[in-house]
N, C-alpha and C positions, 0 to 999 in steps of 0.2 A: 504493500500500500504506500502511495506515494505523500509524502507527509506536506501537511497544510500549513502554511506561513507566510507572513507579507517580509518579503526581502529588504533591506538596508542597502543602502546607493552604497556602491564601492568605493564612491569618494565622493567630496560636498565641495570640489575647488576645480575649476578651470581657468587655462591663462589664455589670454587674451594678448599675446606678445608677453612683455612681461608684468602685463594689470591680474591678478587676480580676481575671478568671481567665484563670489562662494554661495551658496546653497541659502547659505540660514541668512545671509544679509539679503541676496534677493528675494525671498520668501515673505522676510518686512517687508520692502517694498513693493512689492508689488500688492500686498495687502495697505498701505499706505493709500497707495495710485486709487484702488477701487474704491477705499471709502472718502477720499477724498472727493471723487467723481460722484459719489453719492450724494453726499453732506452736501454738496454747494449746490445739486440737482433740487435736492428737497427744501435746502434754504430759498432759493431762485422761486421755487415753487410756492412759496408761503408770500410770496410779492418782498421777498428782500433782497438787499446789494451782495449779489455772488462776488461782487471784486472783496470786500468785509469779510466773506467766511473766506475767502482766498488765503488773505492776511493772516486772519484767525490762525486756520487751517495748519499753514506752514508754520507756524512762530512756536504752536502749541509742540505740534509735531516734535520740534526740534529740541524743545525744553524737556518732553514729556521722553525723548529717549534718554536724554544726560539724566533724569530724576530716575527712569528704571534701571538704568547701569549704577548710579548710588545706591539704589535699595539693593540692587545685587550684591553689592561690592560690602554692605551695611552686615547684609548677613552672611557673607563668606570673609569676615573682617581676617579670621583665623587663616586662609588660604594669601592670603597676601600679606599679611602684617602681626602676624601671631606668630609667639616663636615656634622656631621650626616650618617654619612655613612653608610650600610647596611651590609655588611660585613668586618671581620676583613683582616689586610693588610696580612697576610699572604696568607689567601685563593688567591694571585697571582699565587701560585704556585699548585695549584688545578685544574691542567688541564685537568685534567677526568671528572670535573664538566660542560666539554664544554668552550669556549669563544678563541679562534682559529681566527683571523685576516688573512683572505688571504693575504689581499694585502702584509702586514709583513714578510710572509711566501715567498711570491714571491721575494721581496727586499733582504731579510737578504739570502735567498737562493741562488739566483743568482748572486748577489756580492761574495758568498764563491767559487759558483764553476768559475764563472770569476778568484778570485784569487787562485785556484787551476788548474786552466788552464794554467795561466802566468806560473808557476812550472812546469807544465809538457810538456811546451812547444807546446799546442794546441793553435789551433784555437776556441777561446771562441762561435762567433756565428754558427760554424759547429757544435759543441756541443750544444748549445744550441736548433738550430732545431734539433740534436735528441732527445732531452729530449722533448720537446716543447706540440707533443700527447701526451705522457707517464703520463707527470703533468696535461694536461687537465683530463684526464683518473682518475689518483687518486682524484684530485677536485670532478669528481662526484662522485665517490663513495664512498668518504670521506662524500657527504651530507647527505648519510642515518644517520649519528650521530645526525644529529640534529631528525632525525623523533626518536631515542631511547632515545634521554633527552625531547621531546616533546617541544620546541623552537624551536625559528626564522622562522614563523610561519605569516601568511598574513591575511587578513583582514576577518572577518565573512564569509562564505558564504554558502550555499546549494547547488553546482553543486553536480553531484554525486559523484566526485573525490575528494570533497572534507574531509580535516583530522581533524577526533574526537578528541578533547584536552579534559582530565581532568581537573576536575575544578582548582585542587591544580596547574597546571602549565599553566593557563590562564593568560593573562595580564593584569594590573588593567584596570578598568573599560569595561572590554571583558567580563563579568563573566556571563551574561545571553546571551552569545553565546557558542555554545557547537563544531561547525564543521566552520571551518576556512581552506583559501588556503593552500596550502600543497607547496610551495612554496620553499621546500628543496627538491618536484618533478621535477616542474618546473625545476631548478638551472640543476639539476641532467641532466633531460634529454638533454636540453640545453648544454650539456660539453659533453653526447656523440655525439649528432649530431656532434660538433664543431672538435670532434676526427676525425670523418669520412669525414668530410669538408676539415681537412687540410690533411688528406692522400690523399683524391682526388686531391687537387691543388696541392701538390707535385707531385702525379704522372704526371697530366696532362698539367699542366703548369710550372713544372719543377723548381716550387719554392725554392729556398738556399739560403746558403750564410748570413743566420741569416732572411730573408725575413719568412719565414717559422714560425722561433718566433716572430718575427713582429706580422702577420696575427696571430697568437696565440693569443695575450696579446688584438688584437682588438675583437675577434670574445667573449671571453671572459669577455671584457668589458661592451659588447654592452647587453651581457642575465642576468651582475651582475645586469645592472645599470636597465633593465628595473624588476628585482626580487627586488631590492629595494625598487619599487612605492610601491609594494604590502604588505611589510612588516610593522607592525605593535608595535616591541618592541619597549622600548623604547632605543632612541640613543638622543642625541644633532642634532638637527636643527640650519643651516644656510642659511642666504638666501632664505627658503622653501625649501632645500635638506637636508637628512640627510649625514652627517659626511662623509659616506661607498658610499654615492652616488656623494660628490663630491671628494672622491677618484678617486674612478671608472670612472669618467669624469676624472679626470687627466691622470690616466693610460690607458684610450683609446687615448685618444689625444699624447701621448708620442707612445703609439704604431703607430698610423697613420703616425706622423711625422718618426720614423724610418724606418718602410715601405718606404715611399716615398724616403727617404735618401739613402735606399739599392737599391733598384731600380736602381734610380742614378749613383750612386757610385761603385755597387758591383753586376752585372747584373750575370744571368746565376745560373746552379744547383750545389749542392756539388757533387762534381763528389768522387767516389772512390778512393784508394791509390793504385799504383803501384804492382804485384806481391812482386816486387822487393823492393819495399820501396823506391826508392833511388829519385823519386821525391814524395815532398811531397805537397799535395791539392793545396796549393797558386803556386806552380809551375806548377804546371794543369793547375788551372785555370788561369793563366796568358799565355800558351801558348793559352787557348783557345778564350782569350782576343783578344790576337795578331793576331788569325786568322780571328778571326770575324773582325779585325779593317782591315785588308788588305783584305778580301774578299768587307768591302766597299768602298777601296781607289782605288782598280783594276781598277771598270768605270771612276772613274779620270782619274787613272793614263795614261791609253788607250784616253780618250778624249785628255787629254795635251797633248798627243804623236801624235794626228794624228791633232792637232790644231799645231804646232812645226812644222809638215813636210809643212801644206800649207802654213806657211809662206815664209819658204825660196825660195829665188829668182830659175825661173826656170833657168832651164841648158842654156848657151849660143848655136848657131847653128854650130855645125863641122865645123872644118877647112879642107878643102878639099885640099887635100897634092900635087893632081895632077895640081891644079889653081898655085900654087906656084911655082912648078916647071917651068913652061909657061911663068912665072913672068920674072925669074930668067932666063932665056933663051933668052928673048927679051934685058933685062938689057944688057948681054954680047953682044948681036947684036947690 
């Protein structure tokens, strides 16, 4: 019987003369490119300046990889700068080699275009549910990196799904295992379902207003943290979670709590801009606040009103004009 496995590229590097391409950096990019192409499709879409999420786009981008190579580099402090260290401090800056921090990427990224928003005078969480699919979107297809360096890679196993690692990039004491979860599958598909999830609950539930990114940061939490059980590198252990897991529990938990706060707080979809421009979103949406708050005040306001009329005292009985006159007629007699 011929045995079931998904194979590992025999090498993640071509030269191009003497430029290097490697596997796991064009995997970011090209997961960059797509949602890039997206984000500015759907902002365009909402009646806003695609040259703004252009800007945005790029600047965040560029912040948000230098902030996931520090989270990296935060929790492999010991691999570059702890005694005995295994590689020299420089190699920090060797980010082709793999070691890419989501969570980092999310943080240093969204704080940039938060403050590139403050600038251009947007509304930071209408922007950020457009971007919201687009970065799920390149998340997964940023994970084929790791299947071209052959890491972050899951426990032994024999399904048929399961990914042939070469010895030389096995984990210590993995080494009489040949085929392990492929767990940069998992992750992957996991992020597009999650795509298709939030397009559907924005269409149909009319998700905004930053709720959109809310639902993002959870749904994405919930496939890191159960890809974490599975994984096998080594990381620092706390408590019996690793490091990336009780991130991941932090940032679903901070997602939930936001969720519930928009709800709250900031109900209803991002609505479109004006032909005209001349109102802009929060003016929208405040008049449509206003309608909804008076379409629920109506059956008050009609109960008070007809509760007001039976109060007041009925009408006293006519004076009947011709008894008076009769009155008035005897008096003189």
């Amino acid at each position: 019987m011929i045995p079931l496995y998904l194979p590992s590229p025999s090498h993640g590097v071509w030269y191009l003369g003497p430029i290097p391409i490697r596997g796991y950096a064009l995997s970011i990019l090209v997961g960059i490119i797509v949602a890039f192409i997206l984000a500015v499709h759907r902002w365009k879409k909402w009646g806003e300046s695609p040259e703004q999420m252009e800007n945005i786009a790029l600047l965040s981008v560029i912040i948000g990889i230098v902030g996931a190579r520090a989270y990296w580099v935060v929790i492999e402090w010991d691999r570059y700068f702890g005694q005995g260290h295994t590689e020299p401090w420089y190699h920090i800056f060797y980010v082709w080699e793999g070691g890419l921090g989501i969570w980092g990427g999310i943080t240093f990224g969204f704080i940039t275009a938060w403050l590139l928003c403050r600038h251009y005078k947007i509304h930071f969480l209408r922007m950020a549910d457009a971007v919201a699919p687009a970065f799920l979107l390149a998340q997964g297809i940023g994970r084929l990196g790791n299947w071209w360096n052959q890491e972050l890679y899951g426990y032994p196993s024999t399904l048929p799904w399961a990914l042939e690692i070469d010895p030389i990039h096995r984990v210590p004491g993995y080494a009489q295992f040949s085929t392990f979860h492929p767990t940069f599958l998992y992750e992957m598909l996991w992020d597009f379902l999650g795509v298709a999830v939030l397009l559907l609950l924005e269409k149909k539930l009319k998700l905004g207003r930053g709720k959109l990114f809310a639902t993002y940061i959870i749904i994405y939490a919930v496939g890191r943290f159960l890809v974490e059980l599975l994984r096998i590198d080594p990381v620092h252990v706390y408590f019996g979670l690793r490091v990336n897991s009780w991130a991941t529990l932090l940032g679903g938990v901070a997602g939930v709590v936001l969720l519930a706060l928009l709800v709250k707080f900031r109900p209803g979809p991002n609505l479109p801009k004006t032909v005209t421009g001349a109102a802009d979103e929060e003016t929208a949406q405040a008049v449509t606040d206003e309608k909804a708050g008076d379409s629920q005040s109506e059956p008050d306001a009609s109960a008070a009103s007809a509760e007001a009329d039976s109060e007041q005292p009925a009408d006293k009985d006519p004076v009947d004009v011709t008894d008076m006159t009769d009155a008035a007629a005897k008096a003189e007699g």
